[in-house]
SEZATOR-134468 format. One record per atom (N, C-alpha, C): x, y, z negated; residue in three letters; atom name; residue number from 1. Coordinates in steps of 0.001 Angstrom, whole numbers, padded with zeros to 6 digits, always signed. Example, Ala and Ser with C-alpha at 12.3 -4.5 7.8 and 13.67 -1.06 7.14 Angstrom:
BEGIN
+---------+---------+---------+------+------+-----+
|       u |       v |       w | type | atom | seq |
+---------+---------+---------+------+------+-----+
| +013190 | -005690 | -007800 |  ala |    N |   1 |
| +012300 | -004500 | -007800 |  ala |   CA |   1 |
| +013200 | -003300 | -007800 |  ala |    C |   1 |
| +012850 | -002250 | -007080 |  ser |    N |   2 |
| +013670 | -001060 | -007140 |  ser |   CA |   2 |
| +012900 | +000030 | -007870 |  ser |    C |   2 |
+---------+---------+---------+------+------+-----+
This chain:
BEGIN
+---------+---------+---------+------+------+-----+
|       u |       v |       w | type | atom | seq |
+---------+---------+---------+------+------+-----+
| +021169 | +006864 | -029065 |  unk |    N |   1 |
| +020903 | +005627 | -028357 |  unk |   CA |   1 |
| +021897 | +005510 | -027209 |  unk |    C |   1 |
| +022875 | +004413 | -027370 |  unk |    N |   2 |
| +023708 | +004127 | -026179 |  unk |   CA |   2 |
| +022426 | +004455 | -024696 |  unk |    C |   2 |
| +023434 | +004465 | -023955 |  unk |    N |   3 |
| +022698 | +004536 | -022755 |  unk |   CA |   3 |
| +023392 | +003748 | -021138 |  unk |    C |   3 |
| +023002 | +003595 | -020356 |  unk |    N |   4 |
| +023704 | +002334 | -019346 |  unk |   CA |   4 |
| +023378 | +003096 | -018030 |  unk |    C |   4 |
| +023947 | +002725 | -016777 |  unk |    N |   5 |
| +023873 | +003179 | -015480 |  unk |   CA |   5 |
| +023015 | +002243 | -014959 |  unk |    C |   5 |
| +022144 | +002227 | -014235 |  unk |    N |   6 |
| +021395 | +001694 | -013453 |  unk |   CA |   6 |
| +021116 | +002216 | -012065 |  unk |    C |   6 |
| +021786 | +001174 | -010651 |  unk |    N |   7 |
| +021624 | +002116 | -009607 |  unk |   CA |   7 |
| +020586 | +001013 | -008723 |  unk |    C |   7 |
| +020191 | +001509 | -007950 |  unk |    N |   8 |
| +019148 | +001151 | -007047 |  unk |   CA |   8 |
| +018945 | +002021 | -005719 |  unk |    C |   8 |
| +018107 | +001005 | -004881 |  unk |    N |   9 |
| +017744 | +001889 | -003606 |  unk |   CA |   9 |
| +016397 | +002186 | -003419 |  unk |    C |   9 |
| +016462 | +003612 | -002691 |  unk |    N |  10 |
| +014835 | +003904 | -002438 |  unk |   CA |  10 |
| +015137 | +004690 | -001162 |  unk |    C |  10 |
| +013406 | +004969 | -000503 |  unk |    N |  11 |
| +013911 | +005380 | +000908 |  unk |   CA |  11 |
| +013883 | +007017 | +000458 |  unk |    C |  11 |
| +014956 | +007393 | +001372 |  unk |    N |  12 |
| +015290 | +009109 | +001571 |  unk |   CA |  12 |
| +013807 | +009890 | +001076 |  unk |    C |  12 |
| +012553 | +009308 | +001936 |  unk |    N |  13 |
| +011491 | +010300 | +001981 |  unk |   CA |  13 |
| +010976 | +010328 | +000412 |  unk |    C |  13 |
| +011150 | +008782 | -000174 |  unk |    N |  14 |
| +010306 | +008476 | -001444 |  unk |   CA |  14 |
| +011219 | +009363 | -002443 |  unk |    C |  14 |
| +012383 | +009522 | -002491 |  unk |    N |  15 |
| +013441 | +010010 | -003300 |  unk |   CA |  15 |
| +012893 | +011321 | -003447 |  unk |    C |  15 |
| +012976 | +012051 | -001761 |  unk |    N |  16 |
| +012782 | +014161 | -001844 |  unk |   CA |  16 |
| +011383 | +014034 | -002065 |  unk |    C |  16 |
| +010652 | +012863 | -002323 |  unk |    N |  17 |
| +008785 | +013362 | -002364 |  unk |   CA |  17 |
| +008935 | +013306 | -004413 |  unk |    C |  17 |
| +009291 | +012568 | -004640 |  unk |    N |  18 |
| +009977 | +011975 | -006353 |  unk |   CA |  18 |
| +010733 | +013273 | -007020 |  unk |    C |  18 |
| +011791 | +013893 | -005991 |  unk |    N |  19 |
| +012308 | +015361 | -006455 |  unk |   CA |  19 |
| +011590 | +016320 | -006698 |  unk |    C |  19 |
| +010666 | +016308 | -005818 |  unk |    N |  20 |
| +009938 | +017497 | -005795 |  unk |   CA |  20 |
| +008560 | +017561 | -006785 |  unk |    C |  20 |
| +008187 | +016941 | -006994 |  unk |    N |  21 |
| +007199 | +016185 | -007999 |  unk |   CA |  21 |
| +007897 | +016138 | -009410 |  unk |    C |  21 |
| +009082 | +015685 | -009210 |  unk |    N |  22 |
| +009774 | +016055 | -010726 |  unk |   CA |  22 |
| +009939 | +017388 | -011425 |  unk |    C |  22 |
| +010296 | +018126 | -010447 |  unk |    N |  23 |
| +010648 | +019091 | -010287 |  unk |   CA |  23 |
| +009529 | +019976 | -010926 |  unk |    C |  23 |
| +008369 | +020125 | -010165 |  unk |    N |  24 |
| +007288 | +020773 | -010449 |  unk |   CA |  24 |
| +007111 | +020423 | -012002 |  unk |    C |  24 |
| +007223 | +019600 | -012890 |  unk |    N |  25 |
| +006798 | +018999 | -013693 |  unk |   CA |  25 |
| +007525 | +018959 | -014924 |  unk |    C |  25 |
| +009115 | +019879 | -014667 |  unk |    N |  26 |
| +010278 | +020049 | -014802 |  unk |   CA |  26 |
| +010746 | +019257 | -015447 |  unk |    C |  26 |
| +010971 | +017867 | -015175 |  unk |    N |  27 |
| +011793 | +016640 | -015596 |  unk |   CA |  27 |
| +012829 | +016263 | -014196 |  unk |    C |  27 |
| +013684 | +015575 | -014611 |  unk |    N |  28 |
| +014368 | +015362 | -013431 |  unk |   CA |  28 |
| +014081 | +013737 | -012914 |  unk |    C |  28 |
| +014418 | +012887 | -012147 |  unk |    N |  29 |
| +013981 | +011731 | -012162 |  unk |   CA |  29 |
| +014236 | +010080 | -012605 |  unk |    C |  29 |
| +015643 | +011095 | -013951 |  unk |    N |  30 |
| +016232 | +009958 | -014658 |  unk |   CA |  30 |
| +014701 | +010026 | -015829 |  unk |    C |  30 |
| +014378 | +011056 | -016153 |  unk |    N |  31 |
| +013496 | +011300 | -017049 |  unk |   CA |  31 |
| +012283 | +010622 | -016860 |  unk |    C |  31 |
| +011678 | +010474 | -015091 |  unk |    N |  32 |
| +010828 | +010083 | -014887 |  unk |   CA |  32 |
| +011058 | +008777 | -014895 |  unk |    C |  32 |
| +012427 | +007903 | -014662 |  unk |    N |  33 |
| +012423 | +006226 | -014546 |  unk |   CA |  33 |
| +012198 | +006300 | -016370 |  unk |    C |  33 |
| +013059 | +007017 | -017048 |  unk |    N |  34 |
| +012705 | +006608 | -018404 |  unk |   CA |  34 |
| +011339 | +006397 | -019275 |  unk |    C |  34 |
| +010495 | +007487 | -018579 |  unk |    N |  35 |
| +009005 | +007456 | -019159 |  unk |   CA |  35 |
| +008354 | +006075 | -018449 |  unk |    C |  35 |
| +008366 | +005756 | -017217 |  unk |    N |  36 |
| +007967 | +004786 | -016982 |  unk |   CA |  36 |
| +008390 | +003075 | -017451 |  unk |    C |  36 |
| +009754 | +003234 | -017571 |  unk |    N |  37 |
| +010199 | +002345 | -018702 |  unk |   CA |  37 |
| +009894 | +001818 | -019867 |  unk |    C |  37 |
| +009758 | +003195 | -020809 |  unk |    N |  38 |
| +009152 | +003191 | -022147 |  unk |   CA |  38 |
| +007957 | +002499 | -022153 |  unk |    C |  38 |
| +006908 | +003274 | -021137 |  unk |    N |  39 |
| +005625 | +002902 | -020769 |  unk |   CA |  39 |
| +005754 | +001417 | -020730 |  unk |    C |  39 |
| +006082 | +000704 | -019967 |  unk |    N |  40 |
| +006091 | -000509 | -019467 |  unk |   CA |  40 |
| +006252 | -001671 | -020397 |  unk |    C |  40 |
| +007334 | -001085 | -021277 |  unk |    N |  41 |
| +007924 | -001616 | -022717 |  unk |   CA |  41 |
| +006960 | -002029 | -023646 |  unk |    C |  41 |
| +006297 | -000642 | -023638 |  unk |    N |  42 |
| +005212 | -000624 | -024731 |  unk |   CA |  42 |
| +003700 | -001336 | -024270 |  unk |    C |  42 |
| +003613 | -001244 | -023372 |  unk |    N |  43 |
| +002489 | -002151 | -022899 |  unk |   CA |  43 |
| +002043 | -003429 | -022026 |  unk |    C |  43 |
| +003893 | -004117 | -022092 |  unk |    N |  44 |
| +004064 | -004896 | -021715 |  unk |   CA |  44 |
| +003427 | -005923 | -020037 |  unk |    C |  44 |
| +003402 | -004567 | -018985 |  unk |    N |  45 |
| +002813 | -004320 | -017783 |  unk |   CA |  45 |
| +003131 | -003254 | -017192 |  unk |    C |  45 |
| +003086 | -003562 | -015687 |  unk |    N |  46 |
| +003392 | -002695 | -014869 |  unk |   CA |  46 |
| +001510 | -000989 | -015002 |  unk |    C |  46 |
| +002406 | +000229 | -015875 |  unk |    N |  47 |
| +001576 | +000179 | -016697 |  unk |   CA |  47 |
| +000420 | +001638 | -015227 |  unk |    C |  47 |
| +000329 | +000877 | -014118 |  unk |    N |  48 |
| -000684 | +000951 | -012855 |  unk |   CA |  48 |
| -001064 | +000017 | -012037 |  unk |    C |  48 |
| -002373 | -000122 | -011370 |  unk |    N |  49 |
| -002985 | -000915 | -010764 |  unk |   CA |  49 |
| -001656 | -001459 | -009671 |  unk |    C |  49 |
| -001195 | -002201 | -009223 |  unk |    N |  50 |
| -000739 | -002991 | -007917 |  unk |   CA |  50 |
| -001354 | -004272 | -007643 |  unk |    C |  50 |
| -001508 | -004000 | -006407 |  unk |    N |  51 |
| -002607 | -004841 | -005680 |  unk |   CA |  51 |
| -001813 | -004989 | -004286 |  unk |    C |  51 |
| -002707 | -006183 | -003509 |  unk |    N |  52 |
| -001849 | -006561 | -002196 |  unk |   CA |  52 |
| -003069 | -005936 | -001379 |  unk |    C |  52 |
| -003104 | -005638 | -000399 |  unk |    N |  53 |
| -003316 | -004803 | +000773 |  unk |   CA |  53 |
| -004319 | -006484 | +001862 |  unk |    C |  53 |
| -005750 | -006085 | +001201 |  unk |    N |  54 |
| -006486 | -007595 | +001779 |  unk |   CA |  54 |
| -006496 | -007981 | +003054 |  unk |    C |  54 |
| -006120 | -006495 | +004002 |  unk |    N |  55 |
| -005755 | -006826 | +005656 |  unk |   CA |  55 |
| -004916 | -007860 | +005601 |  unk |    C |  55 |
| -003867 | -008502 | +004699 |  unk |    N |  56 |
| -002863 | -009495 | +005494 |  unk |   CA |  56 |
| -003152 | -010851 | +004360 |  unk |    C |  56 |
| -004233 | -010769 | +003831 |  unk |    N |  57 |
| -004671 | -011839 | +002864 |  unk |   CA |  57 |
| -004723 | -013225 | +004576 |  unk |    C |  57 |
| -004644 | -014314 | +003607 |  unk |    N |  58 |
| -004626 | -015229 | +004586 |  unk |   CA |  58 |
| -006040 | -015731 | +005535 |  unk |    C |  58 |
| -006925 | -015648 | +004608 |  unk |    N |  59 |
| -007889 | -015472 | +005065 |  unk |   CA |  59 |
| -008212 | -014415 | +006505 |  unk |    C |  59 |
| -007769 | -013622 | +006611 |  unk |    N |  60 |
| -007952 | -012264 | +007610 |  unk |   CA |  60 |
| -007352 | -012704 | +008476 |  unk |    C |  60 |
| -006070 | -012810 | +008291 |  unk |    N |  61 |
| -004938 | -013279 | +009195 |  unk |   CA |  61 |
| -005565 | -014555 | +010067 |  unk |    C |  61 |
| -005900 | -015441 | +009165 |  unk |    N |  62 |
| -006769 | -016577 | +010318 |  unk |   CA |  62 |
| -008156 | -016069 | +011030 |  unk |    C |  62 |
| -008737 | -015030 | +010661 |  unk |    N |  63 |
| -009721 | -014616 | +011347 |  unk |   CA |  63 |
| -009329 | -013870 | +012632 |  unk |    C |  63 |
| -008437 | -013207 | +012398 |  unk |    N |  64 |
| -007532 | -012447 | +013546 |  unk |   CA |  64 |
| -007401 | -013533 | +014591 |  unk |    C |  64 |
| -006542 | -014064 | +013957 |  unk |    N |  65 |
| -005757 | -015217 | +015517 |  unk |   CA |  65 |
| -006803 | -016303 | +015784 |  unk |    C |  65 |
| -008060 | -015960 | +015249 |  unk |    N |  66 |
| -009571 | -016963 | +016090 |  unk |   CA |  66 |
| -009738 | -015980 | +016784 |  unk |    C |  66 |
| -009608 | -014830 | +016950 |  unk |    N |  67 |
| -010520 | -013735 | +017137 |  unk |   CA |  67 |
| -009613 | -013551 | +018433 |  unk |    C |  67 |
| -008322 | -013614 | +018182 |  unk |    N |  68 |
| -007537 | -013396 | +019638 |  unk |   CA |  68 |
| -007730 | -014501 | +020560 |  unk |    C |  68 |
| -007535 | -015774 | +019762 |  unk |    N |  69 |
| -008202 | -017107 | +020729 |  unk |   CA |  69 |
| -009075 | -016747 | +021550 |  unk |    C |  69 |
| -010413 | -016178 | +021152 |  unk |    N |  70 |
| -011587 | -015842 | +021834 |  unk |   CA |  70 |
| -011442 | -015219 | +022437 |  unk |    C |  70 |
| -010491 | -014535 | +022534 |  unk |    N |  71 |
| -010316 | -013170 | +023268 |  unk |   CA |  71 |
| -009484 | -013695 | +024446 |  unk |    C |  71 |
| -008502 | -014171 | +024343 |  unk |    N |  72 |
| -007477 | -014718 | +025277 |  unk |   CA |  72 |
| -008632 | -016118 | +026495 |  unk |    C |  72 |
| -008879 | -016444 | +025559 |  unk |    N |  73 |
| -010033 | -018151 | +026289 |  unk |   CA |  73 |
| -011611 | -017448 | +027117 |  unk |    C |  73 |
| -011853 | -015796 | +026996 |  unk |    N |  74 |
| -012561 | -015083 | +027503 |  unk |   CA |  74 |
| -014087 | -015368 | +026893 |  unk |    C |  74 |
| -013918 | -015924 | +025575 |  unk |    N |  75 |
| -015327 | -015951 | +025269 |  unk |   CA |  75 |
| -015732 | -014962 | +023849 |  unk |    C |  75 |
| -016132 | -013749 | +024646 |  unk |    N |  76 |
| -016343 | -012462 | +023822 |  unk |   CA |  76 |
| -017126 | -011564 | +024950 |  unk |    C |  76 |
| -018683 | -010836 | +023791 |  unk |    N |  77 |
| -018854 | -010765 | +024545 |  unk |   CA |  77 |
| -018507 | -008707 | +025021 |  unk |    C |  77 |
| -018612 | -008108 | +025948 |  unk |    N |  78 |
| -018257 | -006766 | +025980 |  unk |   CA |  78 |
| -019476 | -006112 | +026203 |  unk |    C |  78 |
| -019432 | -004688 | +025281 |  unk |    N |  79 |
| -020417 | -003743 | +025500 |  unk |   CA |  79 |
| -019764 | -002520 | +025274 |  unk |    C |  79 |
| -020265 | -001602 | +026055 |  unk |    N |  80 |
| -020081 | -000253 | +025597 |  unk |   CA |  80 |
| -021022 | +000747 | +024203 |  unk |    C |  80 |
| -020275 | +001459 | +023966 |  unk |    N |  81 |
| -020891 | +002226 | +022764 |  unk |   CA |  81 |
| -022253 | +002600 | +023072 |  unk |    C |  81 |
| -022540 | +003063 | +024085 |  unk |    N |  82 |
| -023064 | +003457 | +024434 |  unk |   CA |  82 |
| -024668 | +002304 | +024674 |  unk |    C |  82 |
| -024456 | +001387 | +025195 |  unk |    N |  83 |
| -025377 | +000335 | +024979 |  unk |   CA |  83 |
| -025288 | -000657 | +024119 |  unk |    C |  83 |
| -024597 | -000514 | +023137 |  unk |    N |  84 |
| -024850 | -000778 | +021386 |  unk |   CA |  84 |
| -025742 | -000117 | +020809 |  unk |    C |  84 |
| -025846 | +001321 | +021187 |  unk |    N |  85 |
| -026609 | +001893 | +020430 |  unk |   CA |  85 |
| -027803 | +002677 | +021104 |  unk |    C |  85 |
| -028078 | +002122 | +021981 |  unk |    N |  86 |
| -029429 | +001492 | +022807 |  unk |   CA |  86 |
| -030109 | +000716 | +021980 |  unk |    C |  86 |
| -029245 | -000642 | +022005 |  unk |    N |  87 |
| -029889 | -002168 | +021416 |  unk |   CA |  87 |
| -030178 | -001535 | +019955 |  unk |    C |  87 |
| -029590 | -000230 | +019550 |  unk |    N |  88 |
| -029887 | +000127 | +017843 |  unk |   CA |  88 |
| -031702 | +000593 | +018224 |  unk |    C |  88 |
| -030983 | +001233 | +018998 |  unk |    N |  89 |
| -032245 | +002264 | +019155 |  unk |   CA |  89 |
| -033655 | +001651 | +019177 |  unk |    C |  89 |
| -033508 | +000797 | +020117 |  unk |    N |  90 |
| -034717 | -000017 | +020662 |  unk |   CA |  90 |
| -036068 | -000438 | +019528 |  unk |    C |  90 |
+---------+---------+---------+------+------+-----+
């Protein structure tokens, strides 16, 4: 099977964490882009969960910057831990 160069960037840490993991496993990490390739090929998907991270969903994000409004306009109210869990207690 002909074969082709493919170059790309990744960060330093992801690369020596990818080496070393290969390594253990004793493939090197042309071996590992290839299995994941194949994979992908054959099942026509990225063939693991990826998902977005719901902290920066838009929804949140507008709850945040109400939440700083309130905060900035001084209408919030303050308690300590400590008499939070008083008001539990009670």
């Amino acid at each position: 099977m002909a074969q082709t160069l493919v170059n790309f960037r990744i960060d330093k840490e992801v690369k020596e964490g990818m080496e070393k993991i290969c390594k253990e496993l004793g493939i090197n990490m042309s071996t590992a882009f290839n299995i994941f390739a194949k994979k992908m090929i054959r099942e026509k998907r990225i063939p693991f969960e990826v998902s977005v991270d719901p902290f920066y969903s838009e929804s949140n994000i507008e709850a945040l910057k109400e939440s700083i409004k309130q905060l900035e306009e001084g209408k919030v109210v303050k308690k300590s831990i400590e008499t939070l869990q008083e008001m539990v207690d009670e």
